[in-house]
C-alpha positions in Angstrom: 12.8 -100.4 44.6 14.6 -96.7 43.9 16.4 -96.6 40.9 20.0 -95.6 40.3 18.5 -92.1 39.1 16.5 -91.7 42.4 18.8 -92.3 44.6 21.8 -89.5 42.6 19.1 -87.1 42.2 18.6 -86.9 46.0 22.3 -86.8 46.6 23.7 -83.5 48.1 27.0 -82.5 50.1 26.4 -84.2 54.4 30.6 -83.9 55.0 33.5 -82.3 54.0 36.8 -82.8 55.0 40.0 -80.2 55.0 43.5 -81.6 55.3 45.6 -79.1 57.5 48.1 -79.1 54.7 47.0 -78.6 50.5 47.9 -81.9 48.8 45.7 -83.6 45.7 43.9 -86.6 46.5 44.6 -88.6 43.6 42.5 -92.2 44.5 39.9 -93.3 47.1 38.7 -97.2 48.0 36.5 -98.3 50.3 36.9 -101.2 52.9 33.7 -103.3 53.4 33.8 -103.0 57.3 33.7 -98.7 57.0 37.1 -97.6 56.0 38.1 -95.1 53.0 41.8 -95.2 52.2 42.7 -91.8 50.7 45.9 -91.8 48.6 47.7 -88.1 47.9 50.2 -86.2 46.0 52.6 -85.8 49.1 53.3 -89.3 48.9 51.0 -90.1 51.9 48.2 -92.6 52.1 45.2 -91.4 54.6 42.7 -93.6 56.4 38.9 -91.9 57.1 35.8 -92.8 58.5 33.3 -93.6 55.6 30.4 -92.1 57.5 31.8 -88.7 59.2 35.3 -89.2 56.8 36.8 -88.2 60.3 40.2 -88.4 59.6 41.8 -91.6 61.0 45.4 -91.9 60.3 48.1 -91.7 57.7 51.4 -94.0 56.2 53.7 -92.4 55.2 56.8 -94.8 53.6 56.4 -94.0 50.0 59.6 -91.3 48.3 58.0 -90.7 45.1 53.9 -90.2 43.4 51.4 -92.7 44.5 49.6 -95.0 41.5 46.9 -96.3 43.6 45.3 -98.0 46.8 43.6 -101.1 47.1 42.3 -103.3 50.0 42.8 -106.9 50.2 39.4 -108.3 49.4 39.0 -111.6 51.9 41.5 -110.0 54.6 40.5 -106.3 54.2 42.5 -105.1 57.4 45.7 -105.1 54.2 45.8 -101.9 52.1 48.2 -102.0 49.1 49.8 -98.9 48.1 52.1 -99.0 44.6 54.3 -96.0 43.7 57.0 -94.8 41.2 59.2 -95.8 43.8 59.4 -98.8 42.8 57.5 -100.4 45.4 53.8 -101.9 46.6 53.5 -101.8 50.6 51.1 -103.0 52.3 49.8 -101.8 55.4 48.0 -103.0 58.6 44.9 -100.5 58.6 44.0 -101.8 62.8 47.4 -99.8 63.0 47.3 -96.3 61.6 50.6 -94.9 61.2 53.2 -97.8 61.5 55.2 -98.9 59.3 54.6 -100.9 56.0 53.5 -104.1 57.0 55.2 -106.0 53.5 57.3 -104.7 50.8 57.1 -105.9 47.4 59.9 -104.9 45.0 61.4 -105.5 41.5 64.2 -104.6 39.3 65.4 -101.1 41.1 65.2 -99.5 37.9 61.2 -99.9 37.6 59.2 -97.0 38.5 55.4 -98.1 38.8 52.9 -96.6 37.3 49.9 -98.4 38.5 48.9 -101.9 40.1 46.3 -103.8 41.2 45.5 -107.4 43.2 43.5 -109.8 42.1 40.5 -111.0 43.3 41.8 -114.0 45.1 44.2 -111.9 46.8 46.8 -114.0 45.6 48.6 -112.3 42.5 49.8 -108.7 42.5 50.5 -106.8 39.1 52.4 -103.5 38.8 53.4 -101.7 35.5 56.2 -100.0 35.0 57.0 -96.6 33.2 59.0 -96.6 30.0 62.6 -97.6 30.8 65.6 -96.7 28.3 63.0 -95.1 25.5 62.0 -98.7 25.0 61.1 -101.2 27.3 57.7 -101.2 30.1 57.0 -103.6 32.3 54.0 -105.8 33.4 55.8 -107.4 37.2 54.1 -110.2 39.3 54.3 -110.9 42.6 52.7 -113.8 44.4 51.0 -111.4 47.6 51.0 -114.4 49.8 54.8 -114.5 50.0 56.3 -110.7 50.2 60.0 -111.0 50.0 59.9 -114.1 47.8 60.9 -112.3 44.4 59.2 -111.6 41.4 56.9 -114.7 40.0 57.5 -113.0 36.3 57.6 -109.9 34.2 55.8 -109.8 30.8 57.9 -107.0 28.8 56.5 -107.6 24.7 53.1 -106.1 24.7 54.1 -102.3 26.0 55.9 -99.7 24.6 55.4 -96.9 26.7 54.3 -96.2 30.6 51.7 -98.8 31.5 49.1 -96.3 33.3 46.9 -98.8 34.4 46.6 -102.9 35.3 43.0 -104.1 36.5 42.3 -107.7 37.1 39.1 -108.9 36.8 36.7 -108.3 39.6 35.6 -112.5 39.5 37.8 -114.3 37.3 41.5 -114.0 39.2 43.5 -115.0 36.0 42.5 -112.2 34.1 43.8 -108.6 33.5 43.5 -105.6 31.4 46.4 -102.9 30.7 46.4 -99.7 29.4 49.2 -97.1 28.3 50.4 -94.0 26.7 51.1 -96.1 23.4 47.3 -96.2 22.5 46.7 -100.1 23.6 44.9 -101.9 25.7 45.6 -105.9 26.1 43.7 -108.6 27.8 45.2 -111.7 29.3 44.6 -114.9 30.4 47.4 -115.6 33.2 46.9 -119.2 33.5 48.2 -119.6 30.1 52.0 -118.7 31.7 54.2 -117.5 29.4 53.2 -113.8 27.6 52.3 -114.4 24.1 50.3 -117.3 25.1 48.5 -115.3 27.6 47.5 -112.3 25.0 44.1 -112.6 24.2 42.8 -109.4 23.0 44.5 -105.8 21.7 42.5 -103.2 21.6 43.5 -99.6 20.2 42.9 -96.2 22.4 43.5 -94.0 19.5 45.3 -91.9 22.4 47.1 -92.7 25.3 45.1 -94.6 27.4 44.7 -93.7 31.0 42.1 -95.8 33.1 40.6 -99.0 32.0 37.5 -100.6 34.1 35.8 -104.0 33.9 32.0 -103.3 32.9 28.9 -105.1 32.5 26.7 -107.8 33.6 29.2 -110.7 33.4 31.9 -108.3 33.3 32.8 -108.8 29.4 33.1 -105.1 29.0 36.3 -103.1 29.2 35.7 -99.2 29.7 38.9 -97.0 28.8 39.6 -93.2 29.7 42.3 -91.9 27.4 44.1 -88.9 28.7 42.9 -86.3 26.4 39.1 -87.1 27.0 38.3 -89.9 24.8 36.3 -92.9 25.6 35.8 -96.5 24.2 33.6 -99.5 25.3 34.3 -103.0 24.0 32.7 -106.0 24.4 35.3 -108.4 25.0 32.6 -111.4 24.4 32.8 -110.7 21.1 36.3 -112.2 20.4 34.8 -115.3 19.0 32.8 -113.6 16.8 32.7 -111.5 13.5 31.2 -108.6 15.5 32.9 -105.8 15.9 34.1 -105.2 19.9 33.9 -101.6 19.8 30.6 -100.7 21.4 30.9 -97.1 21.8 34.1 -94.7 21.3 34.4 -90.8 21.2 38.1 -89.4 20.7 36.9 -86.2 22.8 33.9 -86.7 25.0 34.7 -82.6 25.4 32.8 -82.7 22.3 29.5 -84.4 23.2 26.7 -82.6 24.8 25.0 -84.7 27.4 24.9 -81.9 30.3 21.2 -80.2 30.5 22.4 -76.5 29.0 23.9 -78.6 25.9 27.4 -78.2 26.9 30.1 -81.1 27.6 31.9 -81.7 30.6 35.6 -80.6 30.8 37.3 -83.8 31.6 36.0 -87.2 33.2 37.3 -88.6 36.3 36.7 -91.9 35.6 34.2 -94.9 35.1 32.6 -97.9 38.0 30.2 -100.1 36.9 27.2 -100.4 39.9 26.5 -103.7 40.0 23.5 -103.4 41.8 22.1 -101.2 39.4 23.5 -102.6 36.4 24.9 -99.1 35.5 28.0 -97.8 34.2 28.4 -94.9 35.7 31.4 -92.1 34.1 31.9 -89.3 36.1 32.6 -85.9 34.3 33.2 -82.3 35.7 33.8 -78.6 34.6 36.9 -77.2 35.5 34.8 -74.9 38.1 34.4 -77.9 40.3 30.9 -78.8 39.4 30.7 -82.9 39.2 28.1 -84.4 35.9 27.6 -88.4 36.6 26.5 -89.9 34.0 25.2 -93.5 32.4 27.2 -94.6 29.9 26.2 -97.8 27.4 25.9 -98.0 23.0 24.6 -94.7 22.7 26.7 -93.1 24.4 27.0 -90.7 27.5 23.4 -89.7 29.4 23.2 -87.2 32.1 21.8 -88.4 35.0 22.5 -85.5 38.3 24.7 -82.6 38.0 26.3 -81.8 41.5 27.3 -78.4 41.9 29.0 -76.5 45.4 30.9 -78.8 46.3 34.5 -78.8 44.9 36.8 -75.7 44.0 38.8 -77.2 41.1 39.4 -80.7 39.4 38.1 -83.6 40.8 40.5 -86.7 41.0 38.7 -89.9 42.2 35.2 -90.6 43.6 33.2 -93.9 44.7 29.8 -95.1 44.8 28.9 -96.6 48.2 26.1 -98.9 47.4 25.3 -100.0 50.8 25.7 -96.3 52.0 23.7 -95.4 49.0 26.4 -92.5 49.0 28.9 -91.1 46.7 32.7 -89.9 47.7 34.7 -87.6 45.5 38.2 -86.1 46.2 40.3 -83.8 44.2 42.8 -80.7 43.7 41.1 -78.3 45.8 42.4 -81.2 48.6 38.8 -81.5 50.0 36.9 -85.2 50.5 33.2 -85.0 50.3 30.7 -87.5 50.8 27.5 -86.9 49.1 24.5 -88.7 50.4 20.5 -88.7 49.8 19.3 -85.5 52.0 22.8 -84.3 53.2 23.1 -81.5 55.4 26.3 -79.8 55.0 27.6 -79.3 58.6 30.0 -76.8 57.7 29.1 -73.9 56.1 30.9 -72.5 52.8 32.2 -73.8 49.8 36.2 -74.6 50.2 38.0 -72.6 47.8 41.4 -74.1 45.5 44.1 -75.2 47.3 46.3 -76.4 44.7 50.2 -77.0 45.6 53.2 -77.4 44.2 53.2 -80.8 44.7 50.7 -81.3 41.9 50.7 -84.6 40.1 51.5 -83.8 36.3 50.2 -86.2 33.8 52.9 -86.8 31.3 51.4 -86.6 27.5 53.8 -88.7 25.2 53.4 -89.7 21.6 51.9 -92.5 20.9 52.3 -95.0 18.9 49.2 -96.1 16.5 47.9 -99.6 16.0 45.1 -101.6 15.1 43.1 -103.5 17.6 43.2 -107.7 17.1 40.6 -109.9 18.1 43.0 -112.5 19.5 47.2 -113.0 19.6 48.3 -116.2 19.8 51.1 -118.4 19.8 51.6 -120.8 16.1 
């Protein structure tokens, strides 16, 4: 069988797709039945064909930034969109451009900063941003009944704008979150009440900015901090005397992993590819050029430079492993789809379209704290 190295090395630019209007694309998912769901910095969440990323139609309901878009994962025609609106909608994808199909809502003074749904499809998370210097917010919904109110709000383990909530992708009671106060926690939600739940703090050094599940049973937690820095625990340590820190750079700017001995500007982010049992982080050179590489205990290895395709940051990609193709999106407001062999049907390499309505990434001080193996009630 073709490795995970094969198949990136063959990978080269088969579609691109310009938006009549410039506007960041901050986050792509894909739906199992073909579907990408595209959201963007004009509040707008668009729908394209994975294969010819044709586009297919666009909601529009949001008044304020976009955190995210997720499909529901055992009814997949439901795409969840969270904003700092203070909302999560959901939307009927078999009917582009019509209104919000359910609204979910908290306090009117949250702003969200990111959400997610859990596996089950039966528990929505969002985090709030800092309210009143003070306070954040972890909210939870029960998706099954929009309308019905909140289910509960954990407010104790944040300090700062929660930038991201991921449950786990198998186990629907449990969820990471990461913000700009340096921490990332771990919960167990069928414990109820908050400091019960706590299982694991973990310290970011930095203000933390994405946080991915990772590894072969998923005991790994990946985190992106905002100024470059990345950490890998191994959560199935907590029981143990070992330390959970696998790997952790404060600025992966510094490493070297790209084949002229340079680093990569920033990183876009981190999947693990379960089918290859590869965590793949994504880097890129403020030029455009894209550097995916494998990242484990040792650290980041290049494994395929893609260059030509972008004009400027990159903001989001996936990995299609069916497809055996990769998506990216970003500033220059162009979606690409990369694939083994590609044929560029349009000619030329799109050039920046950045707007005013750029997405700014706010950089706070953080707070410093050590990591704890476990935080529980005495």
């Amino acid at each position: 069988m073709e490795g995970l190295e094969e198949k990136l090395g063959g990978l080269s630019i088969a579609r691109r797709c310009r938006p009549e209007e410039p506007t960041y694309l901050l986050d792509v998912v894909l739906q199992p039945s073909g579907l990408l769901a595209v959201s963007c910095s004009n509040y707008t969440v668009h729908l394209h064909n994975k294969d010819t990323l044709s586009l297919l139609g666009e909601y529009r309901g949001h008044g304020g930034p976009l955190c995210g878009v997720t499909f529901a994962h055992a009814s997949s025609d439901l795409l969840y969109s969270g904003s700092a609106d203070g909302t999560v909608l959901a939307w009927d994808v078999r009917r582009p451009g019509t209104a919000a199909a359910q609204t979910f809502k908290s306090d009117p003074s949250h702003s969200f900063c990111s959400f997610d749904l859990n596996c089950a499809d039966t528990l929505l998370c969002a985090g709030t941003e800092q309210i009143n210097d003070e306070d954040s917010f972890l909210v939870f919904w029960d998706a099954r009944k929009p309308g019905s109110g909140l289910l509960g709000v954990y407010s104790e383990s944040h300090s700062d704008d929660i930038t991201q909530v991921r449950f786990h992708p198998r186990d629907k009671d449990r969820l990471a979150s990461g913000s700009t106060d340096g921490l990332v926690n771990v919960f167990d939600l069928s414990q109820g009440a908050e400091e019960e739940a706590l299982l694991a703090t973990c310290n970011s050094d930095s203000s933390a900015g994405s946080v991915c599940w990772c590894g072969a049973d998923f005991t790994r937690l990946l985190c992106l901090s905002h100024d470059e820095g990345l950490h890998l625990w191994d959560l199935g340590q907590l029981d143990t005397d070992e330390p959970l820190t696998i790997f952790s750079s404060s600025d992966t700017r510094s490493l070297t992993p790209l084949a002229d001995g340079a680093g990569v500007d920033y990183l876009v982010g981190g999947r693990w590819l379960e089918e290859a049992q590869k965590l793949l982080v994504v880097g890129g050179k403020n030029s455009g050029d894209l550097h995916l590489m494998e990242c484990d205990g040792d650290g980041l290895r290049l494994m395929r430079s893609l260059e030509g395709g972008h004009g400027s940051t990159v903001r989001c990609f996936l990995w299609d492993a069916a497809g055996e193709a990769l998506v990216t999106g970003g500033e220059d407001a162009q979606l690409l789809l990369w694939k083994p062999g590609g044929e560029e049907l349009t000619a030329g390499k799109r050039e920046t379209m950045k707007s005013d309505s750029a997405v700014r990434v706010k950089s706070r001080p953080h707070k410093k704290h050590g990591y704890q193996k476990s935080k529980k009630a005495t």
